[in-house]
TORPA-220164 format. One record per residue (C-alpha): residue number from 0; residue in one letter; chain; x negated, y, z negated. Coordinates in Angstrom, 1 decimal, padded with zeros to 4 digits, m for minus. Last residue first. Layout:
REM residues N
 num residu chaine     xx     yy     zz
 NUM      A      A      X      Y      Z
...
REM end
This chain:
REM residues 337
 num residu chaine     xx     yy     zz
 336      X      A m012.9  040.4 m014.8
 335      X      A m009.7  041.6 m015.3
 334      X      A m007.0  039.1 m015.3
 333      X      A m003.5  040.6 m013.7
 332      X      A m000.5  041.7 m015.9
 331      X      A m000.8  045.0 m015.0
 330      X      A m004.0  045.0 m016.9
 329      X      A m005.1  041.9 m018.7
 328      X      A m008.3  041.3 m020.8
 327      X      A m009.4  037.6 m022.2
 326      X      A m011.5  036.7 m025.3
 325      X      A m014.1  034.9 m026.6
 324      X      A m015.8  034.3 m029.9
 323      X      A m013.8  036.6 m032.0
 322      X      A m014.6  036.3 m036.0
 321      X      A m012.5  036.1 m038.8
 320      X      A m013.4  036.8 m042.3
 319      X      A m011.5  035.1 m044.9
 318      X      A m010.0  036.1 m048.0
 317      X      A m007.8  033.3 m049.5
 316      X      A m004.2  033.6 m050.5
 315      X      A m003.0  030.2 m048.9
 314      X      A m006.4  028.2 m049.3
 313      X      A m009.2  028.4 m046.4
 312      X      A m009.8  025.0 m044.4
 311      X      A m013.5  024.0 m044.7
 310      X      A m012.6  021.3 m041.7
 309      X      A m010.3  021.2 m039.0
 308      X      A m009.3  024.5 m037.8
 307      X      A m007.0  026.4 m035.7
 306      X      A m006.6  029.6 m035.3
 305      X      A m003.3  032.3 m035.4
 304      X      A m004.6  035.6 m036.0
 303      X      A m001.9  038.7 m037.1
 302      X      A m002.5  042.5 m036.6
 301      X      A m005.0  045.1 m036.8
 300      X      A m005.4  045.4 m040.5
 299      X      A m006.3  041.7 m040.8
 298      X      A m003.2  039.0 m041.6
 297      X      A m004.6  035.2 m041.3
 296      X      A m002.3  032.7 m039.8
 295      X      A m004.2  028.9 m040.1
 294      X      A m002.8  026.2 m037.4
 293      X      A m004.6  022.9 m039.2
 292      X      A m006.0  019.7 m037.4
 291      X      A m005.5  016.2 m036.8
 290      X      A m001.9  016.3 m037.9
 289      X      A m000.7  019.8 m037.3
 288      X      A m000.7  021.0 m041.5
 287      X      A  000.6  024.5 m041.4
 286      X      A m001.3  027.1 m043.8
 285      X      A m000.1  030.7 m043.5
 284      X      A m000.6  033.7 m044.9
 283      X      A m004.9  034.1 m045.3
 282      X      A m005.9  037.1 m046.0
 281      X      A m008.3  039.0 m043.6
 280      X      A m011.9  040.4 m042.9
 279      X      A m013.9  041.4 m040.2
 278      X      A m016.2  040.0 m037.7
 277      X      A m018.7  040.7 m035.9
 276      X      A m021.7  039.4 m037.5
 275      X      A m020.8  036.8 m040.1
 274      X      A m019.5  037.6 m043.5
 273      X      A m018.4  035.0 m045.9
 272      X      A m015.4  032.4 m046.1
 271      X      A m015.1  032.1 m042.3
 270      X      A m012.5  031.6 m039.8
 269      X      A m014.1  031.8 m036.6
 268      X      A m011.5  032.4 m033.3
 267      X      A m011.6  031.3 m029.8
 266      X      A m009.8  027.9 m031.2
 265      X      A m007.1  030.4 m031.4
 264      X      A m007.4  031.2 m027.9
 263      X      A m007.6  035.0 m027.9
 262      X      A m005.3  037.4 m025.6
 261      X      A m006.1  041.2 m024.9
 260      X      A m003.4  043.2 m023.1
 259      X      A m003.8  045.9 m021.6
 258      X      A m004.1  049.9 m022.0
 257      X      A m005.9  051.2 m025.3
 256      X      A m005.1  051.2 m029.4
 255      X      A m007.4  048.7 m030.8
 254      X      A m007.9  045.4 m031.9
 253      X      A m011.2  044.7 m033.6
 252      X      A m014.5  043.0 m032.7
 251      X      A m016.7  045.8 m032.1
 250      X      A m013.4  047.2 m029.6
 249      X      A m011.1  044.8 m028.0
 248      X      A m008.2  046.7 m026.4
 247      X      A m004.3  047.2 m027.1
 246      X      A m002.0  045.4 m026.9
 245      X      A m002.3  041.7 m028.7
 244      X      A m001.5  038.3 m027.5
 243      X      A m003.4  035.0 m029.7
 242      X      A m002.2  032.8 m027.6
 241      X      A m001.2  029.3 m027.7
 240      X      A m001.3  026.6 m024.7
 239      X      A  000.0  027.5 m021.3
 238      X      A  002.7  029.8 m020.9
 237      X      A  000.9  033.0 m022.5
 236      X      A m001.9  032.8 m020.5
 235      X      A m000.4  031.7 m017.3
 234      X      A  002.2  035.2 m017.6
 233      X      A m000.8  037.2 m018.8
 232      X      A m002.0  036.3 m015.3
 231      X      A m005.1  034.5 m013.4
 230      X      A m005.5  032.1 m016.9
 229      X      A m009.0  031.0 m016.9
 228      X      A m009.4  028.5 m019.8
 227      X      A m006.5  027.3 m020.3
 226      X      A m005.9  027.6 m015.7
 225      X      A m008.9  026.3 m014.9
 224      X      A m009.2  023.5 m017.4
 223      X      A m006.0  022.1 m015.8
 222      X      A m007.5  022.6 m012.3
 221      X      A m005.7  025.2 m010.2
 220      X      A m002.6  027.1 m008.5
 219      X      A m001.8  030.0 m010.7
 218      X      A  001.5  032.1 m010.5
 217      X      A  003.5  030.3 m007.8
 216      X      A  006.4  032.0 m007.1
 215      X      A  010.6  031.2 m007.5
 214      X      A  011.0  033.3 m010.8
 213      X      A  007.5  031.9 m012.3
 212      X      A  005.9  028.5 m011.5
 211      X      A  002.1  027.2 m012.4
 210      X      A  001.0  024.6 m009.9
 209      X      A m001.3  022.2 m011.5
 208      X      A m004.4  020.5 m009.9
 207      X      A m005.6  017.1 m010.4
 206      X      A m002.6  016.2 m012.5
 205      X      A m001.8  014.0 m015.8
 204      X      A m002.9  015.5 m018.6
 203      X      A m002.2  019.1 m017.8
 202      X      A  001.0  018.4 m016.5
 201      X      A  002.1  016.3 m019.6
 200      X      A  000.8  018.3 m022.0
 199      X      A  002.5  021.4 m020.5
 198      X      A  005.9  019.9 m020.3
 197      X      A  008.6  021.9 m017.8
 196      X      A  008.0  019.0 m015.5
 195      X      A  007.8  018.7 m011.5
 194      X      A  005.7  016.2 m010.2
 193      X      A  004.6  015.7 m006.8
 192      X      A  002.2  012.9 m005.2
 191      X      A m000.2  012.2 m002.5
 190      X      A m000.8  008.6 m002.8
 189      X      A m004.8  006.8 m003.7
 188      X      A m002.6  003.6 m004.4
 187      X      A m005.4  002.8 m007.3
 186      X      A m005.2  006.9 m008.5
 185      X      A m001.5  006.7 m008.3
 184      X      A m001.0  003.6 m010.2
 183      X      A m003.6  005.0 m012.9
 182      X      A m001.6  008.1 m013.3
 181      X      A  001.7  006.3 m013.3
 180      X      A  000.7  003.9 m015.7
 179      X      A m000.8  006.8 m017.8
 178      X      A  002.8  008.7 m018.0
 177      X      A  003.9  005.5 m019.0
 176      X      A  002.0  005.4 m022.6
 175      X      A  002.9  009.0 m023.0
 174      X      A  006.5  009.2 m022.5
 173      X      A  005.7  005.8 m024.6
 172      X      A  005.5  007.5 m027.5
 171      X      A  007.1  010.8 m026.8
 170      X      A  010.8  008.8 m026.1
 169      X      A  011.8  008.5 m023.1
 168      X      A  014.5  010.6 m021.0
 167      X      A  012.4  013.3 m020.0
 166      X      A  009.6  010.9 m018.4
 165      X      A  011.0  011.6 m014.1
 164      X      A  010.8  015.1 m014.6
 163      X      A  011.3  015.3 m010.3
 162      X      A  008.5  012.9 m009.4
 161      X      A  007.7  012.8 m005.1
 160      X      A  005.5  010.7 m003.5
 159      X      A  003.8  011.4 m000.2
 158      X      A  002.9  009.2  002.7
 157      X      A  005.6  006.6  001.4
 156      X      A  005.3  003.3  001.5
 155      X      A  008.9  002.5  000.9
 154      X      A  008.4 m000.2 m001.4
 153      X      A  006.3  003.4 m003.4
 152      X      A  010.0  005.0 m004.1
 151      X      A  011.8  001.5 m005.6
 150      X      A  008.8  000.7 m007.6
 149      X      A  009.2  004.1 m009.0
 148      X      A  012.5  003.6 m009.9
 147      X      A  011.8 m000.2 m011.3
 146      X      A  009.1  001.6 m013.2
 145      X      A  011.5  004.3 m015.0
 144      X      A  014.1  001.2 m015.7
 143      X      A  011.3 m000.5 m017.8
 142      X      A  010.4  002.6 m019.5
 141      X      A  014.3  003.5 m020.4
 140      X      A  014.4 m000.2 m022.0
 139      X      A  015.7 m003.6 m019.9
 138      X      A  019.1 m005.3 m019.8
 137      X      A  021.6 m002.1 m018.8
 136      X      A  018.9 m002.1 m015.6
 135      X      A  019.8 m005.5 m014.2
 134      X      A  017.3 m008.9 m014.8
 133      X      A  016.2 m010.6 m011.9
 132      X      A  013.4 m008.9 m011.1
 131      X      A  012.5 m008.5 m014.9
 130      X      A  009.0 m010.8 m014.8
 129      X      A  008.0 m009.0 m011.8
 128      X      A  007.8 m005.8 m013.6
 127      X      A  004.3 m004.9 m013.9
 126      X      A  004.6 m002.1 m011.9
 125      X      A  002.2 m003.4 m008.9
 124      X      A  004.3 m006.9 m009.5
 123      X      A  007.2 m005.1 m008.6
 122      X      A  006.2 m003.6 m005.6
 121      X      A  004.9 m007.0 m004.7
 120      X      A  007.9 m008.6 m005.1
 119      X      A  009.8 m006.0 m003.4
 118      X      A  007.8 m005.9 m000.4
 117      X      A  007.8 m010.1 m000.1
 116      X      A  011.4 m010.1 m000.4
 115      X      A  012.6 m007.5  002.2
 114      X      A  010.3 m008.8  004.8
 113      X      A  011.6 m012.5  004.5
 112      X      A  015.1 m010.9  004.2
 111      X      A  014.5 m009.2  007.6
 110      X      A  014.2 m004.8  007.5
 109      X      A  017.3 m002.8  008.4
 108      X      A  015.5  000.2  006.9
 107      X      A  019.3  000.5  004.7
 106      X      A  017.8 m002.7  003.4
 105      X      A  014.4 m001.5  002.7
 104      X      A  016.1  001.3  000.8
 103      X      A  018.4 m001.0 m001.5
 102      X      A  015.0 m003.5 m002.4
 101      X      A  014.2 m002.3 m005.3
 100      X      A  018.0 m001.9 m006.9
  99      X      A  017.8 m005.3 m005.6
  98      X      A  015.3 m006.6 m007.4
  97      X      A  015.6 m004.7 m010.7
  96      X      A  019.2 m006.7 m010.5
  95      X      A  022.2 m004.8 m009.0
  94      X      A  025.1 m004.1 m011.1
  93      X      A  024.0 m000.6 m012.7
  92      X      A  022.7  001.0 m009.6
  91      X      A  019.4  003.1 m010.7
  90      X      A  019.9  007.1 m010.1
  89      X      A  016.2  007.3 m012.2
  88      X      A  017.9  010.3 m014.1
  87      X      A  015.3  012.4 m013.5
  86      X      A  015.0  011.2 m009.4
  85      X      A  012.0  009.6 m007.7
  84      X      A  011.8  010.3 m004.6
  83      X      A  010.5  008.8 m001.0
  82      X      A  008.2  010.3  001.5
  81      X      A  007.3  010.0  005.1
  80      X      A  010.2  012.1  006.0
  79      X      A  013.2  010.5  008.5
  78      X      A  015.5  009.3  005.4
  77      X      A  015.4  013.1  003.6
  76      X      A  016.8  014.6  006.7
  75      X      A  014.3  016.3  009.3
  74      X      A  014.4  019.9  010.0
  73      X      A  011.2  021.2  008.0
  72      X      A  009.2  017.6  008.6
  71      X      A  006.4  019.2  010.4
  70      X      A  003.9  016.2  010.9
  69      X      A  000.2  016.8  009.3
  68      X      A  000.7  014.1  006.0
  67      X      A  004.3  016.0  005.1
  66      X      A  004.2  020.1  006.8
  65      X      A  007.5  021.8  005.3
  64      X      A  007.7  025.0  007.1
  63      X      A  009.1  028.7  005.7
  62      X      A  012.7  030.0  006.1
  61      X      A  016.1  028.8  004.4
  60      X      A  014.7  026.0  003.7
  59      X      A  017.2  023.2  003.7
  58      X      A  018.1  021.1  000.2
  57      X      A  018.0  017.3 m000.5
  56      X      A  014.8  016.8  002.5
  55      X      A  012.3  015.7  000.0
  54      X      A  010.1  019.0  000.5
  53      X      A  013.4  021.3 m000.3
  52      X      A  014.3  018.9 m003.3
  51      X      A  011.0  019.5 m004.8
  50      X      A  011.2  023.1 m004.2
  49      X      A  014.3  023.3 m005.5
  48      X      A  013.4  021.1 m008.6
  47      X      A  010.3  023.5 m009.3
  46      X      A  012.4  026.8 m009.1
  45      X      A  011.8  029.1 m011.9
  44      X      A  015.0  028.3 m013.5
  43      X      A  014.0  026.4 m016.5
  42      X      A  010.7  027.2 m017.4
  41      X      A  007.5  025.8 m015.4
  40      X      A  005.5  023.2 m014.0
  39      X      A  004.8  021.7 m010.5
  38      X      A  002.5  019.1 m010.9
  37      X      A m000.1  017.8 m008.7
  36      X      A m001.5  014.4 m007.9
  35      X      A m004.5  014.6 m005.0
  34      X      A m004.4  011.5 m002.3
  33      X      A m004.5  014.1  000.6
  32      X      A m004.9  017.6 m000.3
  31      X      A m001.9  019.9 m001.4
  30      X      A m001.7  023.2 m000.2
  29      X      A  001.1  025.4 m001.3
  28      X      A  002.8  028.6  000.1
  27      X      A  005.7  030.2 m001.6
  26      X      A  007.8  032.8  000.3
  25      X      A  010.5  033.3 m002.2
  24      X      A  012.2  030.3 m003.9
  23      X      A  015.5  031.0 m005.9
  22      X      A  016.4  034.4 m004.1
  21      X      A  020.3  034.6 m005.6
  20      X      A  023.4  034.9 m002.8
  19      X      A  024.7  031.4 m004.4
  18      X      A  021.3  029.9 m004.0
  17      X      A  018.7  031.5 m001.3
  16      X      A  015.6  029.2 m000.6
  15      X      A  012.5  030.2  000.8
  14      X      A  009.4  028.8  001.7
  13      X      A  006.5  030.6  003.3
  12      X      A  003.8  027.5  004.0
  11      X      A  004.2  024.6  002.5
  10      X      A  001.6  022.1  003.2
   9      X      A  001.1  018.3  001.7
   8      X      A m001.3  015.1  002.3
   7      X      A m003.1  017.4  004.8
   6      X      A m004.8  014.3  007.2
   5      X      A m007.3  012.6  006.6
   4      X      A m005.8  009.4  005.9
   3      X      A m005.5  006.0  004.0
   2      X      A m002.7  005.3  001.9
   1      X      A m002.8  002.7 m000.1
   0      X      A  000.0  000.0  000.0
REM end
């Protein structure tokens, strides 16, 4: 099943889509490379499921071109695209065995039985399900019925796979344990593929790239440590991962009054019990225990540091210094250099 080509595994160039008279996607352009796993990740409403939907062949561009492994697919139907979806809800037919429910597109293909049941049993077995064929989806657990979907998208071969929030329904135990099947799956198949979540952890653990989404445009296309650690807006920098956001500017260590924004990663930040250079002191007003580490609030006289901390954690009450280690400038909500 894996895909061998050197062609564009995915290009979008100037997409629109217009929803009950609103702009839901405005001119977005994306690039995805052959064999490379991005995510699509955002708030509610910012457009990732319409733009999944428009690539799938669901929903019609209004303008812009849908380019699937180098063919223009922008007027085909969803069955003519060299791609298959899987959907949130896993849209699995209650009365048909795993098997079946597997084999439902090959059928609609027109493909032998011979055909039919040699595909299925090996997209099964490539899931680790080949023990359940037989068995319907009210009989096996939410992760079980999540691989027969996505057995049921790669029997199709697809050039490009597409994921629309497809671990919301499981639990954050094995949300987690799945979420690396379907990394490693996609890394052995070597398949262009699409996800859309609203979860940071799981884009960030689980893509090559990420595609950061705001009101219908694409804020920040890059690696995960790119975009924590090099945020292109204030609006990447505050979505991803905590912030420290203050206005103002960073003078000797302190806030102070100025244009822009300054943002500090709390693990940016030095909590200490004496003086070291740079930094200035604080009491300590929050201790929250985060499992394997501590989120410590400490009040100077320019406003309110979150950091987090492992070790030598200060008591509530304590008088700390704090130190800035890094820090980030916006102006006009862009990153200045």
């Amino acid at each position: 099943m894996k895909k061998e080509s050197d062609e564009m595994g995915l290009e979008l160039r100037g997409l629109k889509k217009i929803l009950g008279g609103r702009v839901i996607i405005d001119d977005l352009d994306l690039r995805v490379e052959q064999g490379e796993m991005i995510s699509l990740l955002g708030p509610s409403g910012c457009g990732k499921t319409t733009t999944l939907r428009m690539i799938a062949g669901f929903l019609t561009a209004d303008a812009g071109q849908i380019m699937l492994a180098g063919k223009d697919v922008t007027q085909l139907g969803p069955d003519k695209r060299p791609s298959a979806m899987v959907f949130q809800n896993y849209a699995l037919w209650p009365h048909m065995s795993a098997a079946k429910n597997v084999a439902y597109p090959l059928k609609i293909k027109g493909l032998s039985k011979v055909e039919i049941n040699e595909k299925v049993e090996a997209a099964l077995e490539l899931v680790k399900l080949l023990h359940h064929k037989d068995s319907r989806p009210g009989q096996i657990s939410g992760g079980e019925q999540q691989r027969v979907a996505l057995a049921r998208a790669l029997v199709q071969e697809p050039d490009v796979l597409l994921l629309d929030e497809p671990l919301s329904n499981l639990d954050a135990k094995l949300r987690e344990k799945v979420r690396e099947d379907i990394r490693e799956l996609q890394r052995r198949l070597g398949i262009t593929t699409v996800i859309v979540t609203h979860d940071q952890e799981e884009a960030l653990s689980i893509s090559d790239r990420v595609a950061v989404m705001n009101s219908g445009r694409i804020e920040q296309f890059s690696s995960p440590q790119d975009l924590y650690r090099h945020p292109a807006t204030e609006y990447v920098a505050t979505f991803i991962g905590s912030l420290n956001r203050f206005e103002g500017e960073l003078v000797d260590g302190q806030i102070r009054s100025g244009e822009g924004i300054v943002g500090i990663r709390p693990e940016d930040l030095v909590i200490a019990q004496n003086y070291i250079e740079g930094s200035h002191q604080g009491t300590v007003e929050l201790v929250i225990p985060r499992g394997h580490f501590y989120e410590i609030v400490v009040r100077r006289h320019d406003g309110l540091f979150r950091a987090f901390m492992n070790e030598n954690v200060p008591a509530l009450g304590e008088s700390v210094h704090v130190g800035i280690k890094k820090s980030l400038r916006y102006h006009n909500g862009k990153l200045v250099a």
